[in-house]
Every structure is written in structure tokens, then in C-alpha cells.
C-alpha positions in Angstrom: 116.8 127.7 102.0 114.3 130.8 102.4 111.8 130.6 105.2 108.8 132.9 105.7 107.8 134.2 109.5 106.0 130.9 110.4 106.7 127.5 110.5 106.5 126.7 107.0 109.3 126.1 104.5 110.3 125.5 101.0 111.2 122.7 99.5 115.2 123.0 98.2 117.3 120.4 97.6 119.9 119.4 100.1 123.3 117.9 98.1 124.7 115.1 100.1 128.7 114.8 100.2 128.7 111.4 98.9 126.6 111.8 96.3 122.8 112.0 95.6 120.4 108.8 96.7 118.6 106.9 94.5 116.7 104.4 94.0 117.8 102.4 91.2 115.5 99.3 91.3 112.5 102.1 90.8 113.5 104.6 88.4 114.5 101.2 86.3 111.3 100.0 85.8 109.7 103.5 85.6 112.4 104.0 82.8 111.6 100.4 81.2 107.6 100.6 81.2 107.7 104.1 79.8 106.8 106.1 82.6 104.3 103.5 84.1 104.4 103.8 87.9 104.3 100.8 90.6 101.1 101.0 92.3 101.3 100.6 96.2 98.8 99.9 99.1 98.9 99.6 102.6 96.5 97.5 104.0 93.7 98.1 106.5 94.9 98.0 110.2 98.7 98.7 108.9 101.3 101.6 109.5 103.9 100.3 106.7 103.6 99.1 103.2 103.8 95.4 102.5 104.7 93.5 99.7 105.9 94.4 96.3 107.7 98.1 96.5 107.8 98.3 100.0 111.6 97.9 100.3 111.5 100.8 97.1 108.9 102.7 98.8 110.4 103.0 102.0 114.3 104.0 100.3 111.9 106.6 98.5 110.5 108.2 101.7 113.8 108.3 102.8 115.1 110.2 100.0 112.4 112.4 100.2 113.1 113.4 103.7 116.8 114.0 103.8 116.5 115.9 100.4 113.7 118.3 101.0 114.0 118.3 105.0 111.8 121.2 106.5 114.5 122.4 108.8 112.6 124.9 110.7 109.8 122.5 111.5 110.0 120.9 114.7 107.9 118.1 114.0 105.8 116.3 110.8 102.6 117.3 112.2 103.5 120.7 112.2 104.1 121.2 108.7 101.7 123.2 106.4 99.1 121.4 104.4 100.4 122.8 101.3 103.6 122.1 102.1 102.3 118.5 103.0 101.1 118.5 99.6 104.4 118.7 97.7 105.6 116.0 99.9 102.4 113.8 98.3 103.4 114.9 94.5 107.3 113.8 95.0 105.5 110.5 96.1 102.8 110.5 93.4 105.5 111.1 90.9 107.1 107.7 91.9 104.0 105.9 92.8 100.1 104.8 92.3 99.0 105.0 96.0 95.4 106.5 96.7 95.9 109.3 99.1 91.9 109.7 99.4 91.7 107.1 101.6 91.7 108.1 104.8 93.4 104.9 106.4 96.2 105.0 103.7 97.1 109.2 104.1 97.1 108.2 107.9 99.6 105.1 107.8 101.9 107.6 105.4 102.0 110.5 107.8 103.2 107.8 109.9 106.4 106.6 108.1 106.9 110.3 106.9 107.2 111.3 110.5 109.3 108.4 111.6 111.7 109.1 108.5 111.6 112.9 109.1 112.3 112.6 112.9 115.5 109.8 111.8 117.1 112.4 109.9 116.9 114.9 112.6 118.5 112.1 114.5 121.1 112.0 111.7 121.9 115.8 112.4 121.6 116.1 116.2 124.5 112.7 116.0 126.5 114.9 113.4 126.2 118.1 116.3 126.9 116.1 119.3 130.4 114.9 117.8 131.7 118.2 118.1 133.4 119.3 121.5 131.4 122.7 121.6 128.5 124.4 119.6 130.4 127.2 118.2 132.9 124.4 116.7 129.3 122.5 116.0 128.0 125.9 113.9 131.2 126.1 111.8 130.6 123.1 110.4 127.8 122.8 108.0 126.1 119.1 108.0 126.9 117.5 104.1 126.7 120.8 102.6 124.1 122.0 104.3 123.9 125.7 103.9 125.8 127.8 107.0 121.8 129.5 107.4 120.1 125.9 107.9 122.6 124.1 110.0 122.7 127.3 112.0 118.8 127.1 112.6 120.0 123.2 113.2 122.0 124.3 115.9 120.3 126.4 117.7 117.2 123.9 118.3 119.9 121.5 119.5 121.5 123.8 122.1 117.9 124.6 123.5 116.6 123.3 126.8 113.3 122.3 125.2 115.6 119.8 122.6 117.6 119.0 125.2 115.4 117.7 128.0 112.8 115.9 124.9 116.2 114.1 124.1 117.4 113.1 127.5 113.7 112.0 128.0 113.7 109.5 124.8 117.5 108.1 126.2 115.6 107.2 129.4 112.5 105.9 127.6 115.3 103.4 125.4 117.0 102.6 128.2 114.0 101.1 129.9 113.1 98.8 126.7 113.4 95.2 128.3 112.9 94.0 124.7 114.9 93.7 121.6 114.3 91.9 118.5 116.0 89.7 115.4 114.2 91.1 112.7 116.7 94.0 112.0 115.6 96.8 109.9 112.8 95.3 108.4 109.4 96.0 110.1 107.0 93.5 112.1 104.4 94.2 109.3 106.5 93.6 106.2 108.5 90.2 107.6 104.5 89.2 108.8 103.0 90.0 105.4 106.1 87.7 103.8 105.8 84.7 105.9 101.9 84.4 105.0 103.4 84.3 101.8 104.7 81.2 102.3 102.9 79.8 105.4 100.5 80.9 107.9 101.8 82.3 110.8 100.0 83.2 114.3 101.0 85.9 116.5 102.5 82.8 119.2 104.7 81.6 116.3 105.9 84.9 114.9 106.7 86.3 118.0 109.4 83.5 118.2 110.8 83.8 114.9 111.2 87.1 116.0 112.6 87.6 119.2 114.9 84.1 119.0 118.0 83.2 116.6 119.9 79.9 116.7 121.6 81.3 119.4 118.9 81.5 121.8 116.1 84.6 122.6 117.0 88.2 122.5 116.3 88.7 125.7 114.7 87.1 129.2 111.6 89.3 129.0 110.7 87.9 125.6 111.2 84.1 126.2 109.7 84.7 129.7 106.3 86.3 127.5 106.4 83.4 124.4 106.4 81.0 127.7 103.5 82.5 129.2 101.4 82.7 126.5 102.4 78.2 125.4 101.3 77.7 129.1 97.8 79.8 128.4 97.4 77.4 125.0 98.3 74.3 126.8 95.7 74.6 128.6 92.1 74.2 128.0 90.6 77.2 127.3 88.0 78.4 124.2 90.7 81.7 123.7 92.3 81.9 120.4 96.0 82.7 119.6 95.2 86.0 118.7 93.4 86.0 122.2 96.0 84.6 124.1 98.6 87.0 122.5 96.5 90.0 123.3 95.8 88.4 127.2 99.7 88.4 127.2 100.5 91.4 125.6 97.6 93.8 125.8 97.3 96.8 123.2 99.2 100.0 123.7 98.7 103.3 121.4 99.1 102.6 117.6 101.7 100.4 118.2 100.3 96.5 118.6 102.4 95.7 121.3 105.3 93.7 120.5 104.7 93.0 117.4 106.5 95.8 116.2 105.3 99.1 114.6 103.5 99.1 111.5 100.1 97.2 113.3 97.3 99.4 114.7 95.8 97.6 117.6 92.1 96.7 117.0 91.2 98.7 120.2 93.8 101.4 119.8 92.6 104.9 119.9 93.8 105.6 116.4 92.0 102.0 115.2 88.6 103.9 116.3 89.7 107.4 114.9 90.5 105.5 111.3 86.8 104.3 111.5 85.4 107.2 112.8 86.6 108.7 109.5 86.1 105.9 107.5 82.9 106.6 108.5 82.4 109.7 107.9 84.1 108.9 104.6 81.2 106.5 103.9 78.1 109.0 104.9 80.2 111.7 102.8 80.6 109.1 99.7 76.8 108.2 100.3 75.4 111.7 100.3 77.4 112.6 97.3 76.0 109.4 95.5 72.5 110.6 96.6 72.9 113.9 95.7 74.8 112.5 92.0 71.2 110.4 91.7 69.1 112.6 92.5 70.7 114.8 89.7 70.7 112.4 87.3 67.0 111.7 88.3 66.2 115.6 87.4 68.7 115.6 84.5 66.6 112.8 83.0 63.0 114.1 84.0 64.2 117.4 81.7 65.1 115.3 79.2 61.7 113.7 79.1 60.1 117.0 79.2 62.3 118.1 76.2 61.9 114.7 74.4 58.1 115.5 74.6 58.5 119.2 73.6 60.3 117.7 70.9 57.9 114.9 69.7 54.7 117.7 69.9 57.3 119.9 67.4 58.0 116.8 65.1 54.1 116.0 65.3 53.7 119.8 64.1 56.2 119.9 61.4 55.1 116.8 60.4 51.4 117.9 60.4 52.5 121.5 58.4 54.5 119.5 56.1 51.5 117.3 55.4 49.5 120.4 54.9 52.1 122.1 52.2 52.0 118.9 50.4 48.3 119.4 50.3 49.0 122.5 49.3 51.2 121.8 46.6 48.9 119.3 45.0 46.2 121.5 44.7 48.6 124.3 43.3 49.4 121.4 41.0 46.0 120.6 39.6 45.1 124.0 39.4 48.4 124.4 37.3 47.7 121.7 35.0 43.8 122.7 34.6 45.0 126.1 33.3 47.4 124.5 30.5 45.0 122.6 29.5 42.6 125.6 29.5 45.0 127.7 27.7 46.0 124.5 25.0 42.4 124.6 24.6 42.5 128.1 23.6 45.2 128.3 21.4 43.9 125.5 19.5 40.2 127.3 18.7 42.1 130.4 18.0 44.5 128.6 14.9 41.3 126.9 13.8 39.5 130.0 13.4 42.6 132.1 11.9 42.5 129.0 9.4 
């Protein structure tokens, strides 16, 4: 991989040991539809794609990330905009999504930083199984080149790394929460009950923190308890009310209902429609600047519809004229044959 002086990087691909991912299911019907893509959405006030494709979607990030991994980047938000923008063109090439939209480029940042940050999870997992970093450097991750897993390495081995990953242990070790929806996110499994049947945040939190075998853990029951003893009572709050008494909002992360849901009153919720916003005004001024140039393209049209009537009304008005014109040549024409038949005539009679 060749790196410049700064944090950028350029995009190489990375040869896995067991072979390269793919994504079957999507280059199948790309293949089958002759080179029609899927087109994707995520909807307003989500972090994760829902739906048809999202299962595709997500595999493709995934790909994405572990082939073309910016090693020297610390972290997503610190890679280049152009470099950003390759990462968008992989992604176009697969998909219809509409990067424009504010709300949809922020919810893909999102998963491409969470799948970015898992694969440097992958690596630092791979480093730590070795008994010392020199034994750690010797051994290249899945054919990663000796340069890259050396610049691997070294950001491991640093006290900066080091203390950011003993702080994220103690962060996990504190979660008093776990749930039964495996892999899949909060916002996917949601998006398929509705499918099927309307489900409230009470109700889903159940089917998602308790099996057949009983609830994840005490914390969870002990909050899906609380919040049936609010509804029980009388009281004009809603579900959604009484889940968000219980739970509260922290972050872009709905609380407990999984990542992938912006809280309404979230900081990033008001920064989406802050530039939704702005997105609006901008889309407004350009449609009043667009009309007001159509406006003056079609007042100079007028003006050269009317230039061009008066020059039709002329030409019209000199071809009249030559017409004139002609006639009179005409008679005059015909007025001097008959002169000149006149004369001939006299002169044969007197020649006679």
C-alpha cells in the first residue's frame, strides 16, 4: 500500500487467505437484470438500512472495509473527502442510494465507521494472540503486506491505543444489558415485525430482551416491568411516552432499542434538521434563482419573438411591394409587345 505524508491513503486491495468475499445474492441479480442495480434507502430517524438489501447491503459495507481498509487512518472521520468519495463509488457501483440527502450520507458514515472500526478489531484480536510484538510484526494479518501490518502494529503497541482500548473493556464490562436479537440490528428486526404486525416500543423491547428461556438479564425485565406498571395505570402518556419516561434518550443511540434509531431529541436528530434545513433554504434559493431565469429566458424570447414578427411584417410588406413591382414590370412588358406587334404589322403592310 503507498501512503503520502498525511493521513490519507489509497485504495489497494487486501487478498484474504480464505479466499475473496462476495456477495452472491447481489452480483446475481445485478448479473440477471443486466446491470440493473437494487435501489436502497434508509429512512428518516434511522442509522441502518431496512428492508429489501439490507442483509446485501450491510455484507457489501463489510467487504468494502476489509478490502480497501485505510490502514493509516485512525478513525472514519478522519479520512479524506476524496478518499471518502471512492468509498461512495464502490457503493454506487452495487447500489441506487441517494447520497445527496443529507440524512442518508449521515446514517452511511455511520455503518462505515462501525464496520471500519470492527475490522480494526479483527486485527488488534489477530496482534494480541501473539506472545510479544516483534513475534506480532513477523506475522503479516491474511496477507497483509509486511509495510501495512507493520503500521498495524505500531498503533497497537502505543499508549494512546492502548489506554482507548482498556477504556472501551471497562465501558463493556459495565453494560447491565444484553439482548436476543443477535447480529441483526434493533432497526432492521423493528422494520420486519411492522411487516407483519404493529409493534410498540413496550412490546418490542420484550421480544427482544426475553427468549423462552426467560430475560437476558435482571436489568431488562426489571425496566419492561416498570414501564407495564406506568401503563397500568391511568395516565394520558403514550407507549412511546412511557418508553422514553423509562428509558430516556442518550446520544444517537435511542436507548435500548439498539443502534440504528436516532432519538427525536438527540443532538444528531437536531443537527440532521438543521441541515435538512439548510438543504431546504439551499433547494429553495436554487429554485428561485432557476425561475427567475426562466422568467428572463422567456422575457428575451418575447422580445426576440417581437423582433421577429416586426421582420416578418417587413418582409412580408417588401415582398408585397416586389410583387407590385413585378406586375407593373409585367404590364409594361406586355404594352411593349403589343406596341412592337403593332409595328411590325404596319411595316409588312406597307412593304406589300
Amino acid at each position: 500500500m503507498i501512503y503520502t505524508s498525511c493521513c490519507c491513503f489509497i485504495l489497494v486491495e487486501i487478498v484474504d487467505k480464505r479466499g475473496k468475499a462476495k456477495n452472491v445474492p447481489l452480483d446475481q441479480y445485478i448479473a440477471k437484470s443486466n446491470g440493473i442495480k437494487p435501489k436502497v434507502n434508509i429512512p428518516y430517524g434511522k442509522l441502518k438500512l431496512v428492508g429489501a438489501w439490507a442483509a446485501e447491503f450491510t455484507t457489501e459495507l463489510g467487504i468494502i472495509c476489509r478490502t480497501y481498509e485505510p490502514i493509516r487512518v485512525a478513525q472514519w472521520k478522519k479520512v479524506e473527502q476524496k478518499d471518502e468519495e471512492q468509498i461512495y463509488n464502490l457503493i454506487r457501483d452495487k447500489f441506487e442510494i441517494d447520497l445527496n440527502c443529507s440524512q442518508i450520507l449521515f446514517a452511511l458514515n455511520k455503518m462505515l465507521s462501525r464496520r471500519f472500526n470492527g475490522y480494526k478489531h479483527e486485527l488488534h484480536k489477530y496482534y494480541q494472540a501473539f506472545n510479544s510484538h516483534d513475534e506480532a510484526c513477523e506475522k503479516p494479518f491474511n496477507d497483509m503486506s509486511a509495510e501495512d501490518w507493520e503500521l498495524c502494529c505500531q498503533e497497537f503497541a502505543s499508549a494512546k491505543f492502548e489506554k482507548s482500548s482498556e477504556a472501551n473493556t471497562h465501558n463493556r464490562g459495565k453494560a447491565e444489558i444484553n439482548h436476543c436479537s443477535r447480529s441483526k440490528s434493533f432497526a432492521r428486526y423493528q422494520h420486519e415485525l411492522d411487516d407483519g404486525e404493529s409493534v410498540g416500543p413496550i412490546e418490542f423491547w420484550k421480544k427482544t430482551h426475553n427468549t423462552e428461556k426467560g430475560w437476558k438479564t435482571p436489568m431488562a425485565q426489571q425496566l419492561y416491568e416498570e414501564m407495564i406498571e406506568i401503563q397500568s395505570q391511568p395516565s394520558p402518556m403514550t407507549k412511546d411516552e412511557i418508553f422514553k419516561e423509562v428509558m430516556d434518550k442518550k446520544s444517537s443511540y435511542a436507548r435500548e432499542r439498539g443502534y440504528g434509531e436516532i432519538g427525536s431529541s438527540s443532538s444528531i436528530a437536531k443537527r440532521i434538521r438543521v441541515e435538512e434545513l439548510q438543504e431546504a433554504r439551499e433547494k429553495a434559493t436554487n429554485a428561485e434563482k432557476r425561475a427567475s431565469e426562466l422568467a428572463q429566458h422567456v422575457e428575451t424570447r418575447k422580445i426576440k419573438l417581437t423582433e421577429t414578427r416586426s421582420e416578418l411584417h417587413t418582409t412580408q410588406s417588401e415582398l408585397h411591394n416586389t410583387q407590385a413591382a413585378m406586375e407593373a414590370l409585367k404590364r409594361r412588358q406586355d404594352e411593349m409587345e403589343a406596341m412592337f406587334q403593332s409595328a411590325m404589322e404596319k411595316y409588312n403592310t406597307s412593304s406589300w
